[in-house]
VMD Tcl script that draws the C-alpha trace (Angstrom):
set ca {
  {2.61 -12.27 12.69}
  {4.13 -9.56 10.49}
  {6.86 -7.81 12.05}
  {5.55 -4.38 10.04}
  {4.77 -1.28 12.23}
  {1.60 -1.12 11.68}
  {0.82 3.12 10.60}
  {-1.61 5.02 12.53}
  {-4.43 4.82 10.06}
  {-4.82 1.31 10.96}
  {-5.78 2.30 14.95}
  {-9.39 1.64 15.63}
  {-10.95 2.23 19.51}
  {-12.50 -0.73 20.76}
  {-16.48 -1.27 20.20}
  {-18.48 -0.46 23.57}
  {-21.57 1.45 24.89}
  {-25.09 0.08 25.53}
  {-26.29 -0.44 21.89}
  {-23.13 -2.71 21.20}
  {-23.96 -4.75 24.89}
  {-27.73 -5.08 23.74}
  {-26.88 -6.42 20.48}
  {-24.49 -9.11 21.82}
  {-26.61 -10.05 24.57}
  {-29.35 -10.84 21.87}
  {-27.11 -13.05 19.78}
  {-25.03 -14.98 22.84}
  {-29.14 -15.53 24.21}
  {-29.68 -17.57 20.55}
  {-26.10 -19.06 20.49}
  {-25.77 -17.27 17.07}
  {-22.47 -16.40 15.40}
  {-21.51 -13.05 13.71}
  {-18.69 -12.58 11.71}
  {-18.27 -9.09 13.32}
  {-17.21 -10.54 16.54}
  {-15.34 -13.89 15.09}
  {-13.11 -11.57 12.65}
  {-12.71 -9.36 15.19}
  {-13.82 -6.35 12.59}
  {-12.92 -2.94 13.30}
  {-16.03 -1.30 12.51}
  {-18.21 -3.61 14.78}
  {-19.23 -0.79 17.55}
  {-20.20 1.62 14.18}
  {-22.46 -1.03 12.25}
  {-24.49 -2.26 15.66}
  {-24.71 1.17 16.82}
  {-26.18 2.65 13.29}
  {-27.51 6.11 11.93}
  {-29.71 6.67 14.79}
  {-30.16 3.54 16.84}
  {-30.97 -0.07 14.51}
  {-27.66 -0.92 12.60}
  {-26.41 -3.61 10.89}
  {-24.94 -6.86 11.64}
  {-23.36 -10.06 9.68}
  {-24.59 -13.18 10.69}
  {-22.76 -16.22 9.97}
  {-24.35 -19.36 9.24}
  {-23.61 -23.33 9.18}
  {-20.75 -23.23 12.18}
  {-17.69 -21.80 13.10}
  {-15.70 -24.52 10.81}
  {-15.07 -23.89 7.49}
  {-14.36 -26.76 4.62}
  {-11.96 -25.01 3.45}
  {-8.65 -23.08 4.17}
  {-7.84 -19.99 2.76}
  {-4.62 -18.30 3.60}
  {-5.97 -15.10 4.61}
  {-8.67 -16.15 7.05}
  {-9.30 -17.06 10.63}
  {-12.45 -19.16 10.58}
  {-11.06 -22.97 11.43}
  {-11.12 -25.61 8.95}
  {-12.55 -29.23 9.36}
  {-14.41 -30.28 11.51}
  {-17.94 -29.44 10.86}
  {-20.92 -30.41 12.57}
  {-24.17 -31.39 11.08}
  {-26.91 -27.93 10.81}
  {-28.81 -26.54 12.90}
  {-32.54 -26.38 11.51}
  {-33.79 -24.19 13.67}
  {-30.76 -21.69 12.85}
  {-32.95 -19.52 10.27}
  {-35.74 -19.20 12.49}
  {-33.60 -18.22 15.01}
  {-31.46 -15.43 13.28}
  {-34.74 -14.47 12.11}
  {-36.30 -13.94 15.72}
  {-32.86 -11.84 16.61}
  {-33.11 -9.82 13.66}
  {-36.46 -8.61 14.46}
  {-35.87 -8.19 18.02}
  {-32.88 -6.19 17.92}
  {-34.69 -4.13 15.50}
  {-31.98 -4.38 12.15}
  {-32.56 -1.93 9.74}
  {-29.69 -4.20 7.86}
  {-28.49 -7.70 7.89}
  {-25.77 -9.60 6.36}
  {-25.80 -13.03 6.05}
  {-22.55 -14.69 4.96}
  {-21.14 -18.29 6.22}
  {-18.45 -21.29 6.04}
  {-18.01 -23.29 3.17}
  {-19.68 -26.65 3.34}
  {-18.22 -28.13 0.85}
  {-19.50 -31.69 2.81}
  {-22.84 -30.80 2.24}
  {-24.81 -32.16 -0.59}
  {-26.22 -28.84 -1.42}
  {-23.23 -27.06 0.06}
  {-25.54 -25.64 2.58}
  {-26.80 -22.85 -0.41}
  {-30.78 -24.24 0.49}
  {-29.94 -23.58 4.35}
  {-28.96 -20.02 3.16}
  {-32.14 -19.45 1.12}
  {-33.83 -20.52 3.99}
  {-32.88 -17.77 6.36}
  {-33.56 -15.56 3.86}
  {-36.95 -16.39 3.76}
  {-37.40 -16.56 7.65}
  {-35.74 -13.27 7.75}
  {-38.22 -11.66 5.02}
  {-41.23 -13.25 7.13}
  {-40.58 -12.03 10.29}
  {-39.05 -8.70 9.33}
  {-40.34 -7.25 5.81}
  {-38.77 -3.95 6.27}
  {-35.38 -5.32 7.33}
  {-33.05 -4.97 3.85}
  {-31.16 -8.09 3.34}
  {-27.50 -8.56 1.80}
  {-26.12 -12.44 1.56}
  {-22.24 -12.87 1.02}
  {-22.38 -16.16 -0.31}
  {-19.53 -18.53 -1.17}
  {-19.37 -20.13 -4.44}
  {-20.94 -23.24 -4.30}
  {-18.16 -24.87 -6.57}
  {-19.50 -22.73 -9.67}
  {-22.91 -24.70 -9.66}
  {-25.75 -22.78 -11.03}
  {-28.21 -24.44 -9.55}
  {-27.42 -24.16 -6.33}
  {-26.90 -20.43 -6.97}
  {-30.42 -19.90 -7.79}
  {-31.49 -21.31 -4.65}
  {-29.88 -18.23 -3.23}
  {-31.49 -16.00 -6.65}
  {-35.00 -17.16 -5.77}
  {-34.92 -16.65 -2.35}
  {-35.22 -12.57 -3.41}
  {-32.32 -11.08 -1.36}
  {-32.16 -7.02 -1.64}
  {-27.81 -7.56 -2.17}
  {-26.27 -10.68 -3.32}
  {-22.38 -10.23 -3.36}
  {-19.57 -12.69 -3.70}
  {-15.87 -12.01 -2.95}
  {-13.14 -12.47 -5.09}
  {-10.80 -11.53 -2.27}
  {-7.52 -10.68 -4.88}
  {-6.12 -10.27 -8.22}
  {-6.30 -13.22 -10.13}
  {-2.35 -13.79 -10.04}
  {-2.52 -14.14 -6.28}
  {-5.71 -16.49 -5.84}
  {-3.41 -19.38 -4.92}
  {-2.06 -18.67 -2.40}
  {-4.78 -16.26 -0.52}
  {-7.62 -18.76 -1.25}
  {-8.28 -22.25 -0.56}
  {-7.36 -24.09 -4.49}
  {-11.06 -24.90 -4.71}
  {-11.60 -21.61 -5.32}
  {-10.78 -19.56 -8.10}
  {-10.97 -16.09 -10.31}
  {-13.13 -17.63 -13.17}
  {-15.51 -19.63 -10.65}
  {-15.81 -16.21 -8.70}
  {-16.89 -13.96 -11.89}
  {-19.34 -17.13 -13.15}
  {-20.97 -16.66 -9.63}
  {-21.73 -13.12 -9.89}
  {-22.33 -12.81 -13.67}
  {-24.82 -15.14 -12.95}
  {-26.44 -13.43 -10.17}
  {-26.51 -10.55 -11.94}
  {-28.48 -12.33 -14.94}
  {-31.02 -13.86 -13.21}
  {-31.62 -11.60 -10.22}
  {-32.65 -8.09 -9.96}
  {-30.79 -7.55 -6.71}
  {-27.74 -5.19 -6.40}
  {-24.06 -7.33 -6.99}
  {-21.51 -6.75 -4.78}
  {-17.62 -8.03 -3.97}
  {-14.64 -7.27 -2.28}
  {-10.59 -7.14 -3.10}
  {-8.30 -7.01 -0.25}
  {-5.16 -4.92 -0.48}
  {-1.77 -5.32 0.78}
  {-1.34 -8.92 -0.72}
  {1.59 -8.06 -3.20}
  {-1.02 -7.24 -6.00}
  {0.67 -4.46 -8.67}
  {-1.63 -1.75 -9.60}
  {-2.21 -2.90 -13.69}
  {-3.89 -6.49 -11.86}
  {-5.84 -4.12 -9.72}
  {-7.16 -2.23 -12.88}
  {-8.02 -5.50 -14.84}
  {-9.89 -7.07 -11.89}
  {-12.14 -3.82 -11.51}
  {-12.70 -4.04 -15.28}
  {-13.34 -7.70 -15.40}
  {-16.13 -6.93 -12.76}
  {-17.89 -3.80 -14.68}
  {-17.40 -6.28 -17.97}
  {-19.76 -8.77 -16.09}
  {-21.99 -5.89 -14.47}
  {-21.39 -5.75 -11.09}
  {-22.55 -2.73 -9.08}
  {-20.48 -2.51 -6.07}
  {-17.18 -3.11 -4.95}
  {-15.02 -2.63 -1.68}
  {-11.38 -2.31 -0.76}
  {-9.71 -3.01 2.33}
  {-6.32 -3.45 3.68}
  {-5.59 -6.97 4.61}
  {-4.01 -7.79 7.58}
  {-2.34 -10.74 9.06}
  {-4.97 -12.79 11.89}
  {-2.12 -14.87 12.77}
  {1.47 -15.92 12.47}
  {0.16 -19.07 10.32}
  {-1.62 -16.76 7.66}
  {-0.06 -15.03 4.74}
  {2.40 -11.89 6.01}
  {1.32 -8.28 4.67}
  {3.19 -7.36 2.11}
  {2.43 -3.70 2.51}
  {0.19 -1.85 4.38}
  {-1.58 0.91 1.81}
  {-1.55 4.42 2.22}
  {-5.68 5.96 2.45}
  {-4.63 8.34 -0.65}
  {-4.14 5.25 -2.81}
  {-7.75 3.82 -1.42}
  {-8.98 7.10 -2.43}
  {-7.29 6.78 -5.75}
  {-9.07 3.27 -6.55}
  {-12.75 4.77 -5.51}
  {-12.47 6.97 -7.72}
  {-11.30 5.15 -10.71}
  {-14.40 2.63 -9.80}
  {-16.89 4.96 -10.04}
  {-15.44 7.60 -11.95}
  {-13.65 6.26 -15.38}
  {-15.20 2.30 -14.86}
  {-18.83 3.32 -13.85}
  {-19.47 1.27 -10.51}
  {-22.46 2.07 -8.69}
  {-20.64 2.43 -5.68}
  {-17.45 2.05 -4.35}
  {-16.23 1.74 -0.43}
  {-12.80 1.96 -0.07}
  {-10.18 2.22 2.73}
  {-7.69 0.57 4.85}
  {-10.44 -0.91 7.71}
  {-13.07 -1.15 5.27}
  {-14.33 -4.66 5.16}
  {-16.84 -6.45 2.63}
  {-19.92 -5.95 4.94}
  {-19.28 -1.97 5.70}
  {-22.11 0.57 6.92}
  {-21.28 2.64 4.37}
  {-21.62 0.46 1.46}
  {-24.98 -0.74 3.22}
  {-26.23 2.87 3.83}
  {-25.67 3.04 -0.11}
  {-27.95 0.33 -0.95}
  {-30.60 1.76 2.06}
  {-30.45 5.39 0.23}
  {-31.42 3.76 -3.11}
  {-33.78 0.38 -2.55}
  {-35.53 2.28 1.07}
  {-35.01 5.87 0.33}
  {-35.64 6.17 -3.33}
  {-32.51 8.91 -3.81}
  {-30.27 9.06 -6.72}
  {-26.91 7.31 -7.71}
  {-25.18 10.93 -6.81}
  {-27.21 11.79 -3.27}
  {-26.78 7.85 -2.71}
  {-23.81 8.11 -2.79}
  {-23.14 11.20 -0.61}
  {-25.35 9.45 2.29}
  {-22.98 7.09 2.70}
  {-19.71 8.74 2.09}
  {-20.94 10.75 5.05}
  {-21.79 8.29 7.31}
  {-18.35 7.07 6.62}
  {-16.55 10.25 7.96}
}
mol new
graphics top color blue
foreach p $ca { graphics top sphere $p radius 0.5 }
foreach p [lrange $ca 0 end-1] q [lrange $ca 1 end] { graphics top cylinder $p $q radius 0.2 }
display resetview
């Protein structure tokens, strides 16, 4: 574990209260997974809890064992069992009980599957869309090894958000990723998405990795280059001794500084950035609600979930 102090702006109170308890009871009842609670995120108690009662949560599909190992990450490697078919019928069925306003659905890597699990994925989607039409649903979907097809399961299942992460610069993808994935593979998966789908495209970069600011820069304009809408920063920070150290926990005035260069000089749609911002964040998702449910502009769109965020 890193032997940095970690600053103040990094202390979060724990998630609790009655909405949080009903949520988990509903998932522990299915034997579902979120990657809230196996991430441990920060912002758990906020997302379940909502605007005014619904929330969000991210579901993770295909197991708790991952085929790969990335550096940065918690989730186990190896080890996988065979799926679950009944898995998108029941995230479906919790979805609609709990009453989400929001889901994310994200999962492992399977790269032992012969589909890599992507038809799986399109089939929660579906299950989700049938059983709760006004629910607004973003995947975070791995990369499927760059194959298109398999991508376009995920297209043609009609999410609302489709994002992918590219988790880092492109200097540092080896060694915060696993070596199966990569920069190139990453922006192939979401030019794609955005050329073929109409839904919103979304990613993440983690800070704190050793990254300089000019590799920062080109990453953002590598995305707008290939159209993406909406991007996140967060701070990265070490799960365990065995993962990659911090190199530097960043200040919230430089978080601030790379929001506004997103949407300000490079033109993203939206930008959510700051030190416990994660890739699935209420506020980016109370973006996305404000323009696909609500019908406001980019500028009020934006303001909604800045708000929320404060």
């Amino acid at each position: 574990m890193s032997t940095r102090r970690k600053p103040e702006w990094l202390k979060m109170q724990a998630p609790s209260g009655n909405r949080f308890t009903e949520v988990k009871s509903a998932l522990r009842d299915r034997d579902l997974h979120t990657v809230c609670e196996e991430a441990n995120c920060p912002n758990m108690g906020e997302c379940w809890s909502g605007r005014d009662g619904p929330g969000t949560a991210t579901f993770m599909l295909m197991g708790e064992r991952c085929s790969r190992g990335c550096n940065f990450c918690d989730v186990q490697t190896g080890g996988m069992d065979p799926l679950d078919p009944d898995e998108p019928a029941d995230v479906a069925a919790a979805v609609e009980e709990i009453g989400l306003d929001y889901v994310v659905l994200t999962s492992v890597d399977r790269d032992d599957l012969p589909d890599q699990g992507a038809g799986h994925f399109a089939e929660t989607i579906r299950e989700i869309t049938r059983a709760a039409p006004e629910t607004l649903v973003e995947v975070l979907i791995p990369d499927f090894q760059g194959e298109p097809d398999l991508v376009r399961k995920i297209i043609d299942a009609e999410p609302d958000v489709i994002a992918h992460n590219v988790e880092t610069v492109e200097r540092l993808q080896w060694p915060v990723r696993d070596r199966r994935a990569g920069y190139e593979q990453s922006l192939s998966v979401l030019d794609q998405v955005r050329r073929e789908s109409d839904a919103y495209t979304k990613t993440s970069i983690m800070l704190g990795l050793g990254e300089y600011d000019h590799e920062v820069y080109q990453t953002l304009v590598d995305l707008r280059e290939i159209g993406v809408d909406i991007v996140t920063f967060g701070q990265y920070l070490q799960p365990s001794r065995s993962h990659l150290d911090v190199f530097a926990y960043v200040h919230p005035d430089v978080f601030d500084t790379w929001r506004r260069v997103a949407e300000e000089e490079l033109g993203f749609s939206y930008c959510a950035s700051g030190p416990m911002v994660r890739s699935s964040y209420r506020a980016g998702e109370l973006f996305v609600e404000a323009l696909a449910r609500e019908e406001e502009n980019l500028d009020e769109a934006r303001r909604i979930a800045r708000a929320a965020s404060q």
